[in-house]
C-alpha positions as CSV (number, residue, x, y, z in Angstrom):
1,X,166.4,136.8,80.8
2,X,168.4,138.0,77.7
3,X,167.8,136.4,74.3
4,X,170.8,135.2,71.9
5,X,171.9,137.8,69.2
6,X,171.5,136.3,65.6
7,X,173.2,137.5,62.8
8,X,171.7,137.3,59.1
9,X,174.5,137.5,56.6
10,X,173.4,138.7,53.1
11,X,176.2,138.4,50.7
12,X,175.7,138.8,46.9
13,X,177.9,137.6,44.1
14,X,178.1,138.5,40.8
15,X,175.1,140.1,41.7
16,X,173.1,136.6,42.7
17,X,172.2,135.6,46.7
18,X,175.0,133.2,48.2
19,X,173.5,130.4,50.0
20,X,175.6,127.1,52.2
21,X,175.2,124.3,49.7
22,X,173.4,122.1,51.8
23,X,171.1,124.8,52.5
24,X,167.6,124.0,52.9
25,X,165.5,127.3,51.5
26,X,162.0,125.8,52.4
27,X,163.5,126.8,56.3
28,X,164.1,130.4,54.4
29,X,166.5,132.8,56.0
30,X,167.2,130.8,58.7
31,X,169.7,129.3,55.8
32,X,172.2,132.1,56.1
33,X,171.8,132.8,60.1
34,X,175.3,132.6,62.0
35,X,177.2,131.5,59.0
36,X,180.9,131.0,59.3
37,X,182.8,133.6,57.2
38,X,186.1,131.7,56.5
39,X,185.4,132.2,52.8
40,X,184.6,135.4,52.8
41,X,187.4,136.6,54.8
42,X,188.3,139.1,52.3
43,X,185.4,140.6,51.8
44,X,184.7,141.1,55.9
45,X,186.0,144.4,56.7
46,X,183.6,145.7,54.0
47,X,180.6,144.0,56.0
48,X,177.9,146.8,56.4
49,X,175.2,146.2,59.3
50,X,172.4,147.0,57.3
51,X,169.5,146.8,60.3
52,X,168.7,146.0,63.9
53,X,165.4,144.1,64.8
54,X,165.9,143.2,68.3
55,X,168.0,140.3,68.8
56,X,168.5,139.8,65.2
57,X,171.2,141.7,63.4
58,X,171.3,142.2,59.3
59,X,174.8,141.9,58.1
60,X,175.3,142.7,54.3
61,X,179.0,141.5,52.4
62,X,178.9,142.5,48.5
63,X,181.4,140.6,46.8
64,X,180.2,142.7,43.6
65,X,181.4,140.7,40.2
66,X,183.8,138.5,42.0
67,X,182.4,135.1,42.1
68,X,182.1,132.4,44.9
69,X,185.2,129.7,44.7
70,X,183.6,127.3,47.4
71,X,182.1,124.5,46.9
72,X,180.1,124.6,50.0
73,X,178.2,127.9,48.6
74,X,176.2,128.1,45.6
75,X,174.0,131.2,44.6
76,X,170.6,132.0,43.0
77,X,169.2,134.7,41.5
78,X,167.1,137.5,43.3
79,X,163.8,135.7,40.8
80,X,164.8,132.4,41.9
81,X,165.2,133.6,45.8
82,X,161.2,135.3,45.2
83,X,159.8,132.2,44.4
84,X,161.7,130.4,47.3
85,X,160.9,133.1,50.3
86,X,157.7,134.5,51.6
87,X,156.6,137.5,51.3
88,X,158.2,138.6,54.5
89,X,161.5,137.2,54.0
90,X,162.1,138.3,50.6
91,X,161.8,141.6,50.8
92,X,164.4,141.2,53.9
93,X,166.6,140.2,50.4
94,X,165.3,142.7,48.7
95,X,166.2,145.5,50.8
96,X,169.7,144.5,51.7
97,X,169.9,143.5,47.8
98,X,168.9,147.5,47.1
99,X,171.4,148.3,49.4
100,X,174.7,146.6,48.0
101,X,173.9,148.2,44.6
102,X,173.2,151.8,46.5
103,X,176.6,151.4,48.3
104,X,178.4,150.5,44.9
105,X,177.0,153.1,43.1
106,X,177.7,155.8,45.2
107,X,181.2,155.8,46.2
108,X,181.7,158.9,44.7
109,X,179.8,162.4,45.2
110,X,177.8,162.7,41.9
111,X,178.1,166.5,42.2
112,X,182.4,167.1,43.1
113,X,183.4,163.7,42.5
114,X,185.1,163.6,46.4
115,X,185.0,159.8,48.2
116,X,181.8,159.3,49.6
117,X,181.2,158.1,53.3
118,X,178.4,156.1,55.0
119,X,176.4,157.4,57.4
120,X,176.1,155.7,60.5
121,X,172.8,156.1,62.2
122,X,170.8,156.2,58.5
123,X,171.1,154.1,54.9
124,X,173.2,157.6,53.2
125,X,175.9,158.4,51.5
126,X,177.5,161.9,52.3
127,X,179.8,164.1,50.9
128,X,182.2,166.0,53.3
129,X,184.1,168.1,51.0
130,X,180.4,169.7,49.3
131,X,177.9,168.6,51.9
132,X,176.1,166.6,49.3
133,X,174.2,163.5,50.7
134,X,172.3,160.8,48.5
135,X,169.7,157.8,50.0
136,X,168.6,154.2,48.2
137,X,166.8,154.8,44.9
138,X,163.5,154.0,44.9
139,X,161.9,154.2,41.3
140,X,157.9,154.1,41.4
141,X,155.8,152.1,39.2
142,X,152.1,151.6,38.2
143,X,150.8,148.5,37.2
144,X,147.0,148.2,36.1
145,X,144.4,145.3,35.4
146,X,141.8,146.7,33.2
147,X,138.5,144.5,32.4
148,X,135.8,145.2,29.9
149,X,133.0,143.2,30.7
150,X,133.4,140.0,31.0
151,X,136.8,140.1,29.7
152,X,140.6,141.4,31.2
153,X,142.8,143.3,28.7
154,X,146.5,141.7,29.0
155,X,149.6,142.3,26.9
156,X,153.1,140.6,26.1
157,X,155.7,143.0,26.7
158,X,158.7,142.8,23.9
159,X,160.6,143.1,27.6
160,X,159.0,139.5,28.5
161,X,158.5,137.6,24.9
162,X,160.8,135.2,26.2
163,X,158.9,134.0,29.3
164,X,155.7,133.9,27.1
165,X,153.7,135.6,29.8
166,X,150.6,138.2,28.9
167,X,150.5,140.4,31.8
168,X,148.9,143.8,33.1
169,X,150.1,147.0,31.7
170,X,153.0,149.0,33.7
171,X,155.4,151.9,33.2
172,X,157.0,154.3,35.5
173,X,155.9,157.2,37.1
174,X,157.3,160.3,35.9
175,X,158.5,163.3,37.3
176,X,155.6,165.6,38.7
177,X,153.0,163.2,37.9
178,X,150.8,161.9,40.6
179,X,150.4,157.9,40.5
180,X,146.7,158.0,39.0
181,X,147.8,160.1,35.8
182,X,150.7,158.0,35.3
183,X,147.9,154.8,35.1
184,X,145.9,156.8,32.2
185,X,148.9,158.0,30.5
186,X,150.8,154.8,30.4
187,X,147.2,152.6,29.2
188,X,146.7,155.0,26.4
189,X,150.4,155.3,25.3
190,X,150.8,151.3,25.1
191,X,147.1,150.2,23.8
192,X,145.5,153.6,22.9
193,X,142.7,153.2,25.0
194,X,140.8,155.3,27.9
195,X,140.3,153.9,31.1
196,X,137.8,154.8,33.8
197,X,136.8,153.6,38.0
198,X,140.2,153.9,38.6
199,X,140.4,151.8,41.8
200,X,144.1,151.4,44.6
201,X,144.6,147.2,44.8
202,X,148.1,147.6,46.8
203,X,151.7,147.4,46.5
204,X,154.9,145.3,46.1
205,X,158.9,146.2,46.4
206,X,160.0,145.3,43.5
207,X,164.1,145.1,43.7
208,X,165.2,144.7,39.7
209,X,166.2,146.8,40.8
210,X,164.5,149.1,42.7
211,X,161.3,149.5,41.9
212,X,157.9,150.1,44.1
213,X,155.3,148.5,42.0
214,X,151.4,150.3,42.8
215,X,149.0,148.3,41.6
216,X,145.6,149.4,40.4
217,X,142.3,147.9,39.1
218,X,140.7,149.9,36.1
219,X,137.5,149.3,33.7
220,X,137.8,150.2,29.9
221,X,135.9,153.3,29.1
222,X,136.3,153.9,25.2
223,X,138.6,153.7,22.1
224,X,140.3,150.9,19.8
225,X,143.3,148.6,20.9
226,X,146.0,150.3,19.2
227,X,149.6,149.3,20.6
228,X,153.2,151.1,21.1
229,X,154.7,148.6,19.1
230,X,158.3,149.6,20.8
231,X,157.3,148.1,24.1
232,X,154.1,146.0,23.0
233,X,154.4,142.8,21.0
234,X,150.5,141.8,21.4
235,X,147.6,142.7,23.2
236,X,143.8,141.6,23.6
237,X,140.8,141.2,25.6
238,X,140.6,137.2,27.0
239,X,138.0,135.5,28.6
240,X,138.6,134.5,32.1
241,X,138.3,131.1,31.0
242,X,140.7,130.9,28.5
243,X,143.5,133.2,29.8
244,X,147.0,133.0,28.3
245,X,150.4,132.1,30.1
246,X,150.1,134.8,32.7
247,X,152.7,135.4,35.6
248,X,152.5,134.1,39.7
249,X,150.4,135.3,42.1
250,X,153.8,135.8,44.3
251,X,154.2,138.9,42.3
252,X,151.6,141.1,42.1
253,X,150.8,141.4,38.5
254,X,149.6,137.9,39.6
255,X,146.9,139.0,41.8
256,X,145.8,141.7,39.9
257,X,144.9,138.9,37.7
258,X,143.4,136.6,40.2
259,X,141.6,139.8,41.4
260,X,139.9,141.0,38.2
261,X,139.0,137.0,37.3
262,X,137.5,136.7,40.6
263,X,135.0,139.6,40.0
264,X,134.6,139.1,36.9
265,X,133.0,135.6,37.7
266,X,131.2,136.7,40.8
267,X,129.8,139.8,38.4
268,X,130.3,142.5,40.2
């Protein structure tokens, strides 16, 4: 007994997820499965199979900046599309998402400036005049929850003043620099303080646009709050009953949150 081959169709325009109209996103991907292609016909020699999971093929179309001119497709944003999928699903988005943008960006080789070509049997782009061959960019990030006592240290990014969320610290890892450094160094360039108890809490893709968030929990070891006022608008220790505007558990920043409040309250 055979199964029947799906096909998920991931097409981005103007850099935003194209979805049928009527398309009901509580069902989740199940919205863009076997889609007819009539307009996108343009776009379909470009259509890149981007994976294989058994009977279930991923079929990427980047329109890039052209825009959708039907009025049975509208489009959200990859944000809206995280708080629409599960975890699951969206980082099926995600990764195809990371993929357009990879496939754009790399047309040419970076080091003789000859066309690029796909590779078939792996995500690449290869050079065949100077051998040169590139993969997706994947750009890691720490992301800490620090607590002193009874309290959790959170910030307001000048990145994020317009959502009004305080959040946990982050920054990017830098070259050379293992993931636990980068969680000192980053705390004490953005609030001045030490941290200490260093602890893993997991990760999360992260595709704006192609980050790997690693989260951490931490405990404040010593020092005075004193902020990088380029990247930090405010920052202070709250009581875990009185928290600011802080972000969704669906991303993790969220449960770092949850995480430390939950300790906190339980004391240990």
């Amino acid at each position: 007994m055979t199964s029947t081959q799906q096909t998920l169709y991931f097409i981005f325009s103007d850099n935003r997820w194209v979805v049928p109209q009527s398309a009901n996103l509580g069902e989740g991907l199940a919205a863009v499965k076997d889609l007819a292609l009539d307009a996108f016909a343009q776009y379909r020699q470009e259509a890149v199979k981007i994976a294989q999971y058994d009977a279930q093929s991923h079929v990427l179309i980047d329109m890039q900046r052209d825009t959708i001119d039907d009025d049975n497709y509208r489009s959200l944003s990859m944000r809206e599309a995280l708080g629409t999928l599960n975890e699951h699903e969206f980082s099926m988005l995600a990764k195809a998402w990371q993929y357009a943008l990879f496939l754009r960006h790399h047309k040419y080789c970076g080091r003789c400036g000859s066309a690029m070509l796909q590779v078939q049997w792996e995500m690449a782009m290869h050079c065949h005049s100077c051998q040169h061959r590139v993969y997706p960019r994947v750009s890691p990030c720490i992301i800490v929850a620090v607590r002193k006592g009874d309290k959790i240290l959170l910030a307001q990014g000048v990145r994020h003043q317009s959502t009004g969320f305080f959040s946990t610290l982050a920054g990017f890892v830098e070259s050379a620099e293992s993931l636990e450094h980068a969680v000192h160094r980053e705390v004490k360039e953005e609030v001045g303080i030490e941290i200490k108890n260093l602890e893993y809490f997991g990760s999360q893709p992260w595709p704006f646009p192609h980050s790997i968030m690693v989260g951490y929990l931490a405990e404040y070891a010593s020092g005075d709050l004193v902020l990088e006022e380029k990247e930090i608008l405010s920052a202070d220790w709250f009581d875990v009953d009185k928290l600011p505007l802080t972000p969704p558990t669906l991303s993790i920043a969220g449960r770092l949150i949850e995480e430390t409040v939950k300790r906190i309250k339980q004391g240990s």
